[in-house]
N, C-alpha and C positions, 0 to 999 in steps of 0.2 A: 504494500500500500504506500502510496507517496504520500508524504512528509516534509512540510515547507515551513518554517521557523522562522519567521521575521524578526530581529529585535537591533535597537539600537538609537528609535527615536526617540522624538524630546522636544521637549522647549528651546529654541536658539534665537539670536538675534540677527535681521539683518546684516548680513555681510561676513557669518559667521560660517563653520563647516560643522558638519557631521560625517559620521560613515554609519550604515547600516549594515546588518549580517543577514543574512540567509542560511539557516542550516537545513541540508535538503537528506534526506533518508527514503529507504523502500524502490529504489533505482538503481542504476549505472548513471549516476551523477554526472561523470566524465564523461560520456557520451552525446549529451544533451546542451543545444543550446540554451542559454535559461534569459529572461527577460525583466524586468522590474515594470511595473505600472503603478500607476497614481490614482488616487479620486478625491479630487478638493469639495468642500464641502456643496451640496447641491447639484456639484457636477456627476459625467458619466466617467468611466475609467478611462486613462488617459496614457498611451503607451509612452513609456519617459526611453530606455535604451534597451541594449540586448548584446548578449557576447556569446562567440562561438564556443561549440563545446571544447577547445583546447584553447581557448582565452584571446585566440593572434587578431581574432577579427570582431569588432565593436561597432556600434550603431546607437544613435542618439537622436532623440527628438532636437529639433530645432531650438526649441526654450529652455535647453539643458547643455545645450551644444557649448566646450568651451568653458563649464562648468562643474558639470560632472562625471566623474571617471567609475566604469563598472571594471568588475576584476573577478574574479573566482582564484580559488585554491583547489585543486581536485584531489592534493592527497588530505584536506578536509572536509571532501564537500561541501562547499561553504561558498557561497556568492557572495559579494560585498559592492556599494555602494557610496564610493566619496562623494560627498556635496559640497560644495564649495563655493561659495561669496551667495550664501543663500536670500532667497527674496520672500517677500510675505507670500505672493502669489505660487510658492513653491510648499505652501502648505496644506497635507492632505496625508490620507493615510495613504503610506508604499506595501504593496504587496509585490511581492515573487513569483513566480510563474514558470513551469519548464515547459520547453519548447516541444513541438512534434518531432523537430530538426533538429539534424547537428551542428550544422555549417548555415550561414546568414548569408541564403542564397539570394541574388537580384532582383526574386521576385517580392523581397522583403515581408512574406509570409507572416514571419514571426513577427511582425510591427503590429499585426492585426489577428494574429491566432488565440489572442488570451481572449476575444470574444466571446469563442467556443465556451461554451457551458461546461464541457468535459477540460478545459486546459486544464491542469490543477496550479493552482494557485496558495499561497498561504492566507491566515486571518489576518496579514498586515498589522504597520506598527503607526501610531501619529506621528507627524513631526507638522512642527507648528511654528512658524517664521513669524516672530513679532518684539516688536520694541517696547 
C-alpha cells in the first residue's frame, strides 16, 4: 500500500525559506517520478514541480520557477522540497504525489496526472506565508 508523509510546514515570513519532507513507503520509490502540488485556501490543487525518478530531470510551475528546488534521496525514500524567498500567495497546504512515470516525459503528463482520483497522494502539510 503506498504511503506519502508530508511534514515540515509552518508559519514563515515573507522572504523566508522552508524545506518540506516527503517520506514515501509501500513502493519502489526509486522508480517513480514523484511530484509536489498545492491548494491555497478556496482554491483547486495546483501542480507546483516534479523530479524524475533518478533526480537528473526537474520541472517547475512558472510561480515557483527560480524559487524553489525539489530533490529526492532514494537511499531514503524521501522527497524534499526547498522554498525559498517565500511569498504570502505561496500559502497553502503541499501534498506529495507519485507519479505513473519514471522519467518527465514532453508530454509533461505528470504536471497534470495528480488529477487522477487514483494518483496517491499524501494528507499534506500547511505552510503559511505571513508577516
Amino acid at each position: 500500500q503506498v504511503q506519502l508523509v508530508e511534514s515540515g510546514g509552518g508559519l514563515v515570513q515573507p522572504g523566508d525559506s522552508l524545506r518540506l519532507s516527503c517520506a514515501a513507503s509501500g513502493f519502489a520509490f526509486r522508480n517513480y517520478a514523484m511530484t509536489w502540488v498545492r491548494q491555497a485556501p478556496g482554491e483547486g490543487l495546483e501542480w507546483v514541480s516534479s523530479i524524475s525518478f533518478g533526480g537528473s530531470s526537474t520541472d517547475y510551475a512558472d510561480s515557483v520557477k527560480d524559487r524553489f528546488i525539489i530533490t529526492r534521496d532514494n537511499t531514503r525514500n524521501t522527497l524534499y522540497l526547498q522554498m525559498n524567498n517565500k511569498k504570502p500567495e505561496d500559502t497553502a497546504v503541499y501534498y506529495c504525489a507519485k507519479s505513473a512515470v519514471s522519467a518527465l516525459g514532453v508530454d509533461r503528463k505528470y504536471a497534470s496526472e495528480f488529477r487522477d482520483p487514483g494518483t496517491p497522494r499524501g494528507k499534506g502539510t500547511q505552510v503559511t506565508v505571513s508577516s
